[in-house]
DSSP file (Angstrom, degrees, kcal/mol; ACC not computed):
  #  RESIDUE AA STRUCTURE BP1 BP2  ACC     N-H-->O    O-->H-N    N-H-->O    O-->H-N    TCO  KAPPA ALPHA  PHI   PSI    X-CA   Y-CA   Z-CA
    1    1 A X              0   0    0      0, 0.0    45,-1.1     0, 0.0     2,-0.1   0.000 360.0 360.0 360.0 156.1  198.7   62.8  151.0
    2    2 A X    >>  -     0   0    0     43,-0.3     4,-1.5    46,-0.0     3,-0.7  -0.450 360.0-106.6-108.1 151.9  197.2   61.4  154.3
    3    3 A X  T 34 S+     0   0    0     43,-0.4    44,-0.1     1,-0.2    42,-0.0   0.698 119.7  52.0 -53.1 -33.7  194.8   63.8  156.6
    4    4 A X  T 3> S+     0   0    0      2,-0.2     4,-1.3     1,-0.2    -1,-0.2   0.488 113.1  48.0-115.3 -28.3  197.0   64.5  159.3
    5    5 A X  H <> S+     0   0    0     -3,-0.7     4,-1.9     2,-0.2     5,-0.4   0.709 112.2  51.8 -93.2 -47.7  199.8   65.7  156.4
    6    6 A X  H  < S+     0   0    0     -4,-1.5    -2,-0.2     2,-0.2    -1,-0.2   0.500 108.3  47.3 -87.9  12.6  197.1   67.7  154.8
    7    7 A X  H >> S+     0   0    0     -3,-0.2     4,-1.3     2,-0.1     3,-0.8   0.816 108.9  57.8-122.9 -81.3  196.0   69.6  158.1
    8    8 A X  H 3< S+     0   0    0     -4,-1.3     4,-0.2     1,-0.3    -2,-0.2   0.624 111.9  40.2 -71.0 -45.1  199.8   70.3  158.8
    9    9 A X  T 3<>S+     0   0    0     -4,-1.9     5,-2.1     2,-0.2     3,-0.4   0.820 105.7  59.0 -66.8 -42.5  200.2   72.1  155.4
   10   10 A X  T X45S+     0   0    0     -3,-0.8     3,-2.8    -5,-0.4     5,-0.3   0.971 106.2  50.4 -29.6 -70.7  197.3   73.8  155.3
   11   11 A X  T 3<5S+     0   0    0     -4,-1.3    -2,-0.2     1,-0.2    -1,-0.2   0.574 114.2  44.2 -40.1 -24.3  198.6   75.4  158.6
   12   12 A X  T 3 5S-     0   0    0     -3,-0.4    -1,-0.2    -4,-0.2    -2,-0.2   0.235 116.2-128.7 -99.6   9.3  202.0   76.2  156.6
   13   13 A X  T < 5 +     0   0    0     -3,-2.8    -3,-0.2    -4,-0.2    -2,-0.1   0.936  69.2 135.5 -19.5 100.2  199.6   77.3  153.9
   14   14 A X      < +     0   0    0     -5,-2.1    22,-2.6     1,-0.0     2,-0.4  -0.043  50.6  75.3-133.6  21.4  201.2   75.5  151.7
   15   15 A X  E     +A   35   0A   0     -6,-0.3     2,-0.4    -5,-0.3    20,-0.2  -0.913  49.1 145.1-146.5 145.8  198.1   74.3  150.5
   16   16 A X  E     +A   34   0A   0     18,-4.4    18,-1.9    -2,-0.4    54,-0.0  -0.826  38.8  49.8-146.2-169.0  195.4   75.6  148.3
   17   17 A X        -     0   0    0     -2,-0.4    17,-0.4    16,-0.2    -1,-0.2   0.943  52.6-162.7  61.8  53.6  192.7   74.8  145.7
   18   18 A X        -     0   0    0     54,-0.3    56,-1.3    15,-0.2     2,-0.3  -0.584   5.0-166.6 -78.8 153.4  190.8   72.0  146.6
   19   19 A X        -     0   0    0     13,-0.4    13,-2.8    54,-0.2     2,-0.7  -0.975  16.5-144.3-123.7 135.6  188.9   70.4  144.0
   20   20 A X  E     -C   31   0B   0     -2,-0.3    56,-1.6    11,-0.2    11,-0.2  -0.794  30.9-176.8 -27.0  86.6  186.1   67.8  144.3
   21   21 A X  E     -C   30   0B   0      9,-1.7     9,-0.9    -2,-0.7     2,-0.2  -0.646  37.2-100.3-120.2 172.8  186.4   65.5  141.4
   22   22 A X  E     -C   29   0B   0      7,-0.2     7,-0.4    -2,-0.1     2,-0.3  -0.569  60.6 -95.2 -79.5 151.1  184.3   62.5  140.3
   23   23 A X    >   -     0   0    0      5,-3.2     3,-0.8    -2,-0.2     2,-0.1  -0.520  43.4-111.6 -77.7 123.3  186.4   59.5  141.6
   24   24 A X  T 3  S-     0   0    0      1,-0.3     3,-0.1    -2,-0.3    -1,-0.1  -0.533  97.6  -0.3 -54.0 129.2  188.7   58.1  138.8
   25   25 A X  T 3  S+     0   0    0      1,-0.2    -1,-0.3    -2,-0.1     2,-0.3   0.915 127.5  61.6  50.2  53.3  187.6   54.8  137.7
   26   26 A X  S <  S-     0   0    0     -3,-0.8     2,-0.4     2,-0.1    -1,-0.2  -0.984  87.4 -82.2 162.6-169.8  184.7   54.6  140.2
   27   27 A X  S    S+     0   0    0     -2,-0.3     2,-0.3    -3,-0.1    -3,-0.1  -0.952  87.2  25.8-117.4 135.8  181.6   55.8  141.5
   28   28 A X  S    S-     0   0    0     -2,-0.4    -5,-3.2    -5,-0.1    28,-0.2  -0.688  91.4 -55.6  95.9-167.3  182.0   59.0  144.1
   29   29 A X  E     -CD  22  55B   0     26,-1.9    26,-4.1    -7,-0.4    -7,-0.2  -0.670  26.0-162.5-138.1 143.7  184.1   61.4  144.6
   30   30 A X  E     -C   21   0B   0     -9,-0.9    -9,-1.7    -2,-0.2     2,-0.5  -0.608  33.5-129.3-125.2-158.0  188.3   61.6  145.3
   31   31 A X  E     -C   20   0B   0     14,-0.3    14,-0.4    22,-0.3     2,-0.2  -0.974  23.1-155.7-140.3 139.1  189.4   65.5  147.0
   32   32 A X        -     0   0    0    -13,-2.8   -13,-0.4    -2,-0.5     2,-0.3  -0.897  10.8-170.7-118.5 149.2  192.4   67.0  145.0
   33   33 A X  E     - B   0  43A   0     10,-2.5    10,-2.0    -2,-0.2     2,-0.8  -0.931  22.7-134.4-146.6 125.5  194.8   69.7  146.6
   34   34 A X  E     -AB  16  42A   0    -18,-1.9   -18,-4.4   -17,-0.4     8,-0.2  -0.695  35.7-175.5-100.9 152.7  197.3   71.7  145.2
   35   35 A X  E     -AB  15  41A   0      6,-2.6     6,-2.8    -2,-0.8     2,-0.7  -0.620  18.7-129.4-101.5 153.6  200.4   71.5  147.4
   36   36 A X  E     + B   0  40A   0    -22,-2.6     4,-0.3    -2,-0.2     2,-0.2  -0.679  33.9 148.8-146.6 129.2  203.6   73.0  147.6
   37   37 A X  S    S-     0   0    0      2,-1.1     3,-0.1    -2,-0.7    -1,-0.1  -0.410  99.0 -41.4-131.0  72.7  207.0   71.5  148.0
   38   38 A X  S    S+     0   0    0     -2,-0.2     2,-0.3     0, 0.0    -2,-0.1  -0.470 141.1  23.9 124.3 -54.0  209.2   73.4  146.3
   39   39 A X  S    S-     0   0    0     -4,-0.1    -2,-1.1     2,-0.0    -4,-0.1  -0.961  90.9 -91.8-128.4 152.0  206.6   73.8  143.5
   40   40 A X  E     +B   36   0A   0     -2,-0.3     2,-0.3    -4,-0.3    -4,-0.2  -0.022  54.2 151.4  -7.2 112.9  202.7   73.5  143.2
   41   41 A X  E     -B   35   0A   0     -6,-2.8    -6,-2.6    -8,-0.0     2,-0.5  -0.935  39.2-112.2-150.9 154.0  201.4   70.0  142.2
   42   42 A X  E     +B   34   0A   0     -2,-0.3     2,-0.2    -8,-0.2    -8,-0.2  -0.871  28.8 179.7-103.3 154.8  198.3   68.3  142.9
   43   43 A X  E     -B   33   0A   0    -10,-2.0   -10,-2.5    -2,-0.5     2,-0.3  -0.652  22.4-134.1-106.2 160.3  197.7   65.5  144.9
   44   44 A X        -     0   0    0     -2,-0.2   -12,-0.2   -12,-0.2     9,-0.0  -0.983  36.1-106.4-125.9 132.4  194.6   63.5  145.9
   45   45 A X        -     0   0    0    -14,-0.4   -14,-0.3    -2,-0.3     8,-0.3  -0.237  35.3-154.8 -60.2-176.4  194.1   62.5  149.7
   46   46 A X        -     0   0    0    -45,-1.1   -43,-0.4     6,-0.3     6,-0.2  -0.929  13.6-113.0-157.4 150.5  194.7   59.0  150.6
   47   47 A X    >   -     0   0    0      4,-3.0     3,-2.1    -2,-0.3     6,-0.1  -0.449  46.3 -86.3 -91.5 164.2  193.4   56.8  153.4
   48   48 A X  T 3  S+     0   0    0      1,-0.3    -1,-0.1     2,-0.1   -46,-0.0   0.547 129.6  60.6 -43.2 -25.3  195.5   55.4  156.3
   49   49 A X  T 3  S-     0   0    0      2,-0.1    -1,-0.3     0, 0.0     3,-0.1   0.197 115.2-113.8 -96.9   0.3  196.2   52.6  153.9
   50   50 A X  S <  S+     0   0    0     -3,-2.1    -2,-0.1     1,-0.3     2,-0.1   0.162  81.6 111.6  91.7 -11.8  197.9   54.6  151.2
   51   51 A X  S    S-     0   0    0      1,-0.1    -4,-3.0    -5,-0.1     2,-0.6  -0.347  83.0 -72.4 -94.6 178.6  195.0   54.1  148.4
   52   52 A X        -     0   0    0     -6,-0.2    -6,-0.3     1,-0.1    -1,-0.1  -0.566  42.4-117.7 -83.4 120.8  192.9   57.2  147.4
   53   53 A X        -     0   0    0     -2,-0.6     2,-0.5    -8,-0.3   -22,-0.3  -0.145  39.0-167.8 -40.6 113.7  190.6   58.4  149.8
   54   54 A X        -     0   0    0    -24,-0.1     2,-0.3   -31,-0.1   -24,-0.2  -0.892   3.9-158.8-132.4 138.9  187.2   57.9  147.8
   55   55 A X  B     -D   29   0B   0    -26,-4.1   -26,-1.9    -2,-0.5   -32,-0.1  -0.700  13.0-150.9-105.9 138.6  184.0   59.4  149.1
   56   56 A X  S    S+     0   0    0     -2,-0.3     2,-0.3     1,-0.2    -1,-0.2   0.982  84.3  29.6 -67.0 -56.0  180.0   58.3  148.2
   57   57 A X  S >> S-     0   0    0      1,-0.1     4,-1.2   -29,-0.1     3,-0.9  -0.735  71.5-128.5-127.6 152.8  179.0   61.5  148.6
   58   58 A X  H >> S+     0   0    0     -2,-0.3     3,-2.0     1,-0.3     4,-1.9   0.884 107.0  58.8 -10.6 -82.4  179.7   65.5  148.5
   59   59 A X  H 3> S+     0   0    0      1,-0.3     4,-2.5     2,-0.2    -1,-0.3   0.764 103.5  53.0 -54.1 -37.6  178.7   66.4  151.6
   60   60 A X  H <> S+     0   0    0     -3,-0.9     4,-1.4     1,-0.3    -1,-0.3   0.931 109.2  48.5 -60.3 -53.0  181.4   63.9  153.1
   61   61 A X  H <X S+     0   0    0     -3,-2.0     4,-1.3    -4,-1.2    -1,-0.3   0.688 109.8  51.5 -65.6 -26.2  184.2   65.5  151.1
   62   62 A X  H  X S+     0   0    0     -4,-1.9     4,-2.6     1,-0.2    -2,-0.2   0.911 109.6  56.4 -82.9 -38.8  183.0   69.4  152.3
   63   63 A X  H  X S+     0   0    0     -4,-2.5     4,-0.6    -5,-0.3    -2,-0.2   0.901 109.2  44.1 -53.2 -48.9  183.2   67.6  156.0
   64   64 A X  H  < S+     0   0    0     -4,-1.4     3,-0.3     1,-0.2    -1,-0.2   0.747 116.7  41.6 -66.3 -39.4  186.9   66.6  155.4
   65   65 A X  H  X>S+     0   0    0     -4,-1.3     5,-2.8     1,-0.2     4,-1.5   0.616 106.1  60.4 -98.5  -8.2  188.1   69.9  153.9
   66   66 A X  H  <5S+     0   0    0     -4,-2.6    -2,-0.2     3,-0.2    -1,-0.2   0.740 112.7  44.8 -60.9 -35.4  186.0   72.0  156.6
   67   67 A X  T  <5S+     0   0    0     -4,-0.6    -2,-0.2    -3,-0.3    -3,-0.2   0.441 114.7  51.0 -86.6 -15.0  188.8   69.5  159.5
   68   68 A X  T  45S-     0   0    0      2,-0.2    -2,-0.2    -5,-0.2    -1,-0.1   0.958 126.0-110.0 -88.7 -55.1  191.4   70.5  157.2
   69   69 A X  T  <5 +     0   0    0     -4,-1.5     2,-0.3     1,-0.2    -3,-0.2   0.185  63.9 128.6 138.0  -7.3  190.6   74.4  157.2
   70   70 A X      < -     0   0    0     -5,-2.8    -1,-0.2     1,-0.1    -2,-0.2  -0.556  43.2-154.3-117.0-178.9  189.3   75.5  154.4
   71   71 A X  S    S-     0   0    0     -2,-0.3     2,-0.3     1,-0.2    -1,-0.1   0.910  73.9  -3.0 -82.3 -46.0  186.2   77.6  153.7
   72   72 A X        -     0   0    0    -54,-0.1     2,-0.3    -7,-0.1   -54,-0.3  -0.999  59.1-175.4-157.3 177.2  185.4   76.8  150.4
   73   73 A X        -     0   0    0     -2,-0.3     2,-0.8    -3,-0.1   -54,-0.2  -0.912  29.9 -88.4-147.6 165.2  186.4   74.8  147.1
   74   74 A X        -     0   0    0    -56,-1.3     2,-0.2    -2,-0.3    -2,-0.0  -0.603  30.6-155.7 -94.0  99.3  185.8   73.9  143.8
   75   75 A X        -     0   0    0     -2,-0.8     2,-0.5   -56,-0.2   -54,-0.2  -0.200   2.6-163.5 -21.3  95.9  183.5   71.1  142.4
   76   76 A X        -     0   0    0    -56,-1.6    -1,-0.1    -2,-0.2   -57,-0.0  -0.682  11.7-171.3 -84.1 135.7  183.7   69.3  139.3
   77   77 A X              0   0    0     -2,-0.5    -1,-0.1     1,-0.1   -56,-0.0   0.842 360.0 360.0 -96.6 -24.2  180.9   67.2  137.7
   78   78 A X              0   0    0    -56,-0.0    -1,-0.1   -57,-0.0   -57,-0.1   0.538 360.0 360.0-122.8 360.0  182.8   65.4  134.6
């Protein structure tokens, strides 16, 4: 899901549970959310360009979900 998409649900709180994850098949970090449309799934954001949003560092990923709304989330290391 795209930022502007993930702001707009938030607001419908239709979304909860961010996780941090280590970036699949890379080095950094991707942001998982689950959403719900109809039922609960997660999703990973995605950049303006449709591929998965992937982030160097933490602090970058707390910045994003701080513009989204939320307060606070969970982190994974493996």
């Amino acid at each position: 899901m795209k930022m502007s998409e993930a702001k707009s649900l938030f607001q419908a709180s239709s979304l909860k549970e961010p996780r941090i994850v280590p970036a699949f098949m890379g080095s950094g970090y991707n942001l998982q959310l689950l959403v719900h449309r109809g039922v609960w799934s997660s999703e990973t954001l995605v950049a303006k360009s449709g591929k998965t949003r992937q982030f160097k560092r933490v602090e970058a990923v707390i910045t994003v979900l701080s513009e989204i709304g939320f307060k606070e989330a969970i982190v994974t290391f493996d």
